[in-house]
VEXPA-684595 format. One line per 3 residues: number of its first residue (from 1); their letters; for each residue y, x, z of N, C-alpha, C. Coordinates in Angstrom, 1 decimal. Example, Ala and Ser with C-alpha at 12.3 -4.5 7.8 and 13.67 -1.06 7.14 Angstrom:
# VEXPA-684595
1	as	-5.7,13.2,7.8,-4.5,12.3,7.8,-3.3,13.2,7.8 | -2.2,12.8,7.1,-1.1,13.7,7.1,0.0,12.9,7.9
This chain:
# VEXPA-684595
1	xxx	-31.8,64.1,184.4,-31.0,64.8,183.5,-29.9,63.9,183.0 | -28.7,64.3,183.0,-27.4,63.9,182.3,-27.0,64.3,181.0 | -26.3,63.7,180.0,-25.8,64.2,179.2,-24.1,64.4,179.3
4	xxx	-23.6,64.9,179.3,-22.1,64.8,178.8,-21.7,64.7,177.1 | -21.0,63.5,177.2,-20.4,63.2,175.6,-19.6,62.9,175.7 | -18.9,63.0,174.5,-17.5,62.7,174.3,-17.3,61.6,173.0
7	xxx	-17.8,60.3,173.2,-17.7,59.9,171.6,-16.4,59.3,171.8 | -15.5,59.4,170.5,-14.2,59.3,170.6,-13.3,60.7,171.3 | -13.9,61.2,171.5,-13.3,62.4,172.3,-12.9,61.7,173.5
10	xxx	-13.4,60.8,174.0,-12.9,60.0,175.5,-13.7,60.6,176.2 | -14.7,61.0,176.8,-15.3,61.5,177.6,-16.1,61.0,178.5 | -17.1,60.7,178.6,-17.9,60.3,179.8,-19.1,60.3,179.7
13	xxx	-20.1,60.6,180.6,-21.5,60.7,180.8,-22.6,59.6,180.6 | -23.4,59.9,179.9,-24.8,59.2,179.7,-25.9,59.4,180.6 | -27.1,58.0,180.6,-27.9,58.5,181.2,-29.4,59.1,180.5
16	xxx	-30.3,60.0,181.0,-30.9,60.5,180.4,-31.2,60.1,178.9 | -32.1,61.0,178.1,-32.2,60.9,177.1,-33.9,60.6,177.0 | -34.7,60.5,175.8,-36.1,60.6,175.6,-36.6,60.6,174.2
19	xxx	-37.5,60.6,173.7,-38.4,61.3,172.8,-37.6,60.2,171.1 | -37.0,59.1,171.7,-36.4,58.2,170.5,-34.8,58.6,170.3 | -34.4,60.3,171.2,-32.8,60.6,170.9,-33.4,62.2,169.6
22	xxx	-32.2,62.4,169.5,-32.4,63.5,168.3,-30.8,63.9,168.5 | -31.0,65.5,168.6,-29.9,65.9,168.3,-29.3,66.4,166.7 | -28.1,66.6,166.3,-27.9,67.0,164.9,-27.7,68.2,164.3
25	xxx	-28.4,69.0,163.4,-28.1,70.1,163.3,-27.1,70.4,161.9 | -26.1,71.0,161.8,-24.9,70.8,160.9,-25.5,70.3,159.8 | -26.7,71.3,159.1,-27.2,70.5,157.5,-26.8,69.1,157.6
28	xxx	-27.8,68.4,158.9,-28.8,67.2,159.1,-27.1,66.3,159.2 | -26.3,66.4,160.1,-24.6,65.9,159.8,-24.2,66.1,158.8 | -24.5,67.2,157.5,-23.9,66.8,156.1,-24.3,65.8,155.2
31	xxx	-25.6,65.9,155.5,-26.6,65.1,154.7,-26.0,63.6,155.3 | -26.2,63.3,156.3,-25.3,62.1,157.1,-24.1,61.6,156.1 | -23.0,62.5,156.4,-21.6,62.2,155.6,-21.8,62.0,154.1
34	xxx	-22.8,62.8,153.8,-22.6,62.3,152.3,-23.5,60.9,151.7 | -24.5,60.6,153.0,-24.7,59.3,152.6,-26.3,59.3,152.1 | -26.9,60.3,152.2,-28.7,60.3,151.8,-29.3,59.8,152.8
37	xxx	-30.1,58.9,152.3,-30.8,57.7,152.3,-31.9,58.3,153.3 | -32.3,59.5,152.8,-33.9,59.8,153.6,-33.8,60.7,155.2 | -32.2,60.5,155.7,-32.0,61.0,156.5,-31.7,59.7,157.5
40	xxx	-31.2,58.8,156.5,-30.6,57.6,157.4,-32.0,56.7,157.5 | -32.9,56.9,156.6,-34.6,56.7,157.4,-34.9,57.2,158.3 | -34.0,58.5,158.8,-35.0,59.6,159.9,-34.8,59.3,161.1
43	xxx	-33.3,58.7,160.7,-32.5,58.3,162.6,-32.5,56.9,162.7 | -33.0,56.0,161.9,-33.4,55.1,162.3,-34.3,54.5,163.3 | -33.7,53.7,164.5,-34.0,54.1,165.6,-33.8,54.6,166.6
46	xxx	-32.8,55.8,166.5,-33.2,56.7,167.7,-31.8,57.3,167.6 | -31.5,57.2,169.0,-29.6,57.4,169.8,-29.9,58.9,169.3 | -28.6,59.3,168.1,-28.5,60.1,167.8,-27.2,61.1,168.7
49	xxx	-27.2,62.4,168.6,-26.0,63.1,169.7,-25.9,64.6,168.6 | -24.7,64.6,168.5,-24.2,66.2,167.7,-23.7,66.7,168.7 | -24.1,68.5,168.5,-23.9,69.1,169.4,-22.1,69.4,169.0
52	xxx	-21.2,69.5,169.5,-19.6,70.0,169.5,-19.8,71.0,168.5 | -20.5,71.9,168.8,-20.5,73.3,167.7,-20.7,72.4,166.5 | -21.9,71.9,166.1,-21.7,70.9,164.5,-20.5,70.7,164.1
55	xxx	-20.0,69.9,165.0,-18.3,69.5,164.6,-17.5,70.6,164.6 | -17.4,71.8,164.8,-16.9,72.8,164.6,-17.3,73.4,163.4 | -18.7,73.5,162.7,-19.1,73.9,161.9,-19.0,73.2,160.8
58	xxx	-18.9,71.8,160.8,-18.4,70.9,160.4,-16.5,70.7,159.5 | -16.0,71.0,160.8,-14.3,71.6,160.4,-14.0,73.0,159.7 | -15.4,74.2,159.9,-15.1,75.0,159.3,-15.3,74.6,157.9
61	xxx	-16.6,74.2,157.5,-16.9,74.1,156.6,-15.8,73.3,155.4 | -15.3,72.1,156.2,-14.1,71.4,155.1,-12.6,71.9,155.1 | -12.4,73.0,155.3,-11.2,73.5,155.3,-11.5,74.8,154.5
64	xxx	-12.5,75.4,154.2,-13.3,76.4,153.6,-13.7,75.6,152.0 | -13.2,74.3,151.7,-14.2,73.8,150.9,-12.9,73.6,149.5 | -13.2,73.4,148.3,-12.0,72.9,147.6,-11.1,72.1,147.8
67	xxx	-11.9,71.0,148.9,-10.9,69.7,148.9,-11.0,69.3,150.3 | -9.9,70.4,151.1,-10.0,70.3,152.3,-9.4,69.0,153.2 | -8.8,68.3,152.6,-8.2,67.1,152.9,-9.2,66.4,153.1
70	xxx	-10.0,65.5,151.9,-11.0,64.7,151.6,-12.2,65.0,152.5 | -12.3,66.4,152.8,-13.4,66.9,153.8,-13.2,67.0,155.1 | -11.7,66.9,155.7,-11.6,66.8,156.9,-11.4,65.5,157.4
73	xxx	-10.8,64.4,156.2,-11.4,63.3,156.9,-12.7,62.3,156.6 | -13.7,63.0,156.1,-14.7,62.7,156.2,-15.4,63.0,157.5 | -15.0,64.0,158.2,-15.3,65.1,159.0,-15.1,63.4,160.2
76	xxx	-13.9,63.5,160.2,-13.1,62.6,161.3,-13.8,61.4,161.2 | -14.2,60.6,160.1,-14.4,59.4,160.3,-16.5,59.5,160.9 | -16.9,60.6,160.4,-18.1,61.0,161.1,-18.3,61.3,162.3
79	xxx	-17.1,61.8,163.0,-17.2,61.8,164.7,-17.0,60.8,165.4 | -16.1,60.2,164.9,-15.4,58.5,165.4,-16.9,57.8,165.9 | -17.4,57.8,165.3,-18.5,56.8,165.4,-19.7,57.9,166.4
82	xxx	-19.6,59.4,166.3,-21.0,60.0,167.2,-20.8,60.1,168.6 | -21.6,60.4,169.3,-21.9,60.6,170.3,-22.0,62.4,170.8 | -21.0,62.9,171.0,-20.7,64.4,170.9,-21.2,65.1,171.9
85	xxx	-22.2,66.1,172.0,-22.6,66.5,173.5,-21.6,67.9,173.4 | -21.3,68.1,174.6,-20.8,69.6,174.9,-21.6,70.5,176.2 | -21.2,71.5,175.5,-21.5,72.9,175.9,-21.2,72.6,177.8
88	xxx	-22.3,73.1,178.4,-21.3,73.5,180.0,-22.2,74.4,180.5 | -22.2,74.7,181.8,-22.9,75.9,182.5,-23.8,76.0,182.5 | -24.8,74.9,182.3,-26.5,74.6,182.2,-26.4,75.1,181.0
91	xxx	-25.5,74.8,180.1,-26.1,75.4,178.4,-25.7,76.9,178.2 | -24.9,77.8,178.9,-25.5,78.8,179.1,-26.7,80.0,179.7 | -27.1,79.1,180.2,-28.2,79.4,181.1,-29.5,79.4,179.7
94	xxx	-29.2,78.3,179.0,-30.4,78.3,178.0,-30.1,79.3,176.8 | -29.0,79.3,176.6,-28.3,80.1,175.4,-28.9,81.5,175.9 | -28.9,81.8,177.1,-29.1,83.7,177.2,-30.6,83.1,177.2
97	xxx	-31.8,82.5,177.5,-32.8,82.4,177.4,-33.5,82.1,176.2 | -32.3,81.7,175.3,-32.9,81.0,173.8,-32.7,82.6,173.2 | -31.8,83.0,173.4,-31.7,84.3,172.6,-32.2,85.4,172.4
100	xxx	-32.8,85.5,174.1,-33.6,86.9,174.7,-34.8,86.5,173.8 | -35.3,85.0,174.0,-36.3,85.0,173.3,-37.0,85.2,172.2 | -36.0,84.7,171.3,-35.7,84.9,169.6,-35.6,86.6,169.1
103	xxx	-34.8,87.7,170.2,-34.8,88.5,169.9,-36.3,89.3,170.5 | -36.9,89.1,171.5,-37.7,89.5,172.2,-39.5,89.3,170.7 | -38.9,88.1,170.1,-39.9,87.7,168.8,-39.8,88.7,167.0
106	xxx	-38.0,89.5,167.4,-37.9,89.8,166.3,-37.2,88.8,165.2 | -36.5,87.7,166.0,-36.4,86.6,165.0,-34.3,86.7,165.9 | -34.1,88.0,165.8,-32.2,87.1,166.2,-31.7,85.9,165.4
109	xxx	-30.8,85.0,165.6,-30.5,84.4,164.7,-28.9,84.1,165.4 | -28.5,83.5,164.5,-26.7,83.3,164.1,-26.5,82.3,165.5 | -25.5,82.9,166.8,-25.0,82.4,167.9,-25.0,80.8,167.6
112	xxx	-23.9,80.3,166.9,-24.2,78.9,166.9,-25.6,78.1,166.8 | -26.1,78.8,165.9,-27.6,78.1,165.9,-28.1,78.2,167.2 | -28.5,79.3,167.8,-28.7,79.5,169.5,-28.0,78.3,170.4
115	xxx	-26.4,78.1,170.0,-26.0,77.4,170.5,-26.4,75.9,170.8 | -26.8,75.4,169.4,-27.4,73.9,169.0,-29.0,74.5,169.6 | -29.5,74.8,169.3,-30.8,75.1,169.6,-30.9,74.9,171.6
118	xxx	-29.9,75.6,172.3,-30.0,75.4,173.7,-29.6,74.3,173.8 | -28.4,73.3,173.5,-28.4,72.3,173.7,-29.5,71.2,173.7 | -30.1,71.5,172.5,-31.3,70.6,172.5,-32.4,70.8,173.4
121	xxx	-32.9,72.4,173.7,-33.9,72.6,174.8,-33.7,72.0,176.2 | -32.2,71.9,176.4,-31.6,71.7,177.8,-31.7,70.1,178.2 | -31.1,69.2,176.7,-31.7,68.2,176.9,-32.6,67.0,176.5
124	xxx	-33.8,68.5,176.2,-35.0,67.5,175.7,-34.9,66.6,174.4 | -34.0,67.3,173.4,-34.1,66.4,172.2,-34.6,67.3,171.4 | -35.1,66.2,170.1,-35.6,66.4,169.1,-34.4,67.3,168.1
127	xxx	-34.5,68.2,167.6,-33.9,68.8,166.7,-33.9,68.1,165.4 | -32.9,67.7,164.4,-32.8,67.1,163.1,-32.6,68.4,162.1 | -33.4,68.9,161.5,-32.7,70.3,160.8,-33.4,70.2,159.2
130	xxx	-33.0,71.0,158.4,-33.9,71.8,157.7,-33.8,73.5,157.9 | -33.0,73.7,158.7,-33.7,75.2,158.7,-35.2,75.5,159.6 | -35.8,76.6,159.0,-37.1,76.7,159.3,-36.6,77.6,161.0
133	xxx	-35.7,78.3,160.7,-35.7,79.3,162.0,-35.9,79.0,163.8 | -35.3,77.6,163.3,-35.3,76.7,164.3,-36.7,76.7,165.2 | -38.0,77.1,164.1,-39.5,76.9,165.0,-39.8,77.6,165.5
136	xxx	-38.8,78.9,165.7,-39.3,79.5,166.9,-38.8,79.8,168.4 | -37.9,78.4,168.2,-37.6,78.5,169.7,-38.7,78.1,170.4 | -38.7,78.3,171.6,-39.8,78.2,172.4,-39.6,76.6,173.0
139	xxx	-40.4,75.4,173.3,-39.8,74.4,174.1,-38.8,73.7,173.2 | -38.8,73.9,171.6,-37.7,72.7,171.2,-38.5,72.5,169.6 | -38.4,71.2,169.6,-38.9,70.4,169.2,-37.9,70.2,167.6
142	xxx	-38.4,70.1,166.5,-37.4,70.3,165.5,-38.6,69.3,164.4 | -38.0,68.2,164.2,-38.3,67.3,162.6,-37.0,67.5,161.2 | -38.1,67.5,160.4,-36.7,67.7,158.9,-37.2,65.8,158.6
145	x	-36.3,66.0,157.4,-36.9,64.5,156.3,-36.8,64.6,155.6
């Protein structure tokens, strides 16, 4: 298994991942930015990767916020330093399987979440979240802190 990342937005591939990587789920990246202690306990350790959607959700959120300036470059100085996975053809393959599933349970949930949610199934990382909806994907793995 490969990852594709872009940290710095430069672009280039990693090699596999394992049970000490975690992907980020937007909460788990705010909590980050703003500096709590019990999250920077959680990734201690362990090669962290934000899915691109985060950082999207991320940009929506600080231009949506009072102090869109202050929030977009918080935004910025938080990607500088991640490790960004993107979306590609394998991740839609999971995305229609994450979804059929969720809906097939009665549990649809919000595209982007699907979105982060197949990325992590596809490559075997640990999910960082607090939302609960996240446990019923099938095959993905989700810790809070």
């Amino acid at each position: 298994m490969r990852l594709t990342i872009f940290p710095n937005m430069g672009g280039h591939t990693l090699m596999s991942t394992s049970m000490n990587s975690c992907l980020l789920d937007t909460n788990a990246a705010i909590h980050i930015i703003r500096g709590e202690q019990a999250i920077q306990q959680a990734i201690t350790n362990k090669r962290v990767f934000v899915p691109i959607i985060t950082i999207g959700e991320l940009f929506y959120g600080a231009e949506n916020s009072g102090r869109p300036n202050s929030n977009r470059e918080n935004v910025e100085r938080f990607i500088r330093d991640s490790q960004i996975v993107n979306c590609d053809l394998d991740t839609t393959r999971f995305y229609g399987r994450v979804s059929i599933q969720l809906q097939r349970k009665g549990r649809p949930n919000q595209p982007n979440d699907i979105r982060i949610a197949a990325i992590a199934v596809q490559h075997d990382l640990i999910l960082l979240t607090r939302d609960a909806h996240f446990q019923y994907v099938d095959g993905l793995t989700v810790e809070t802190w």
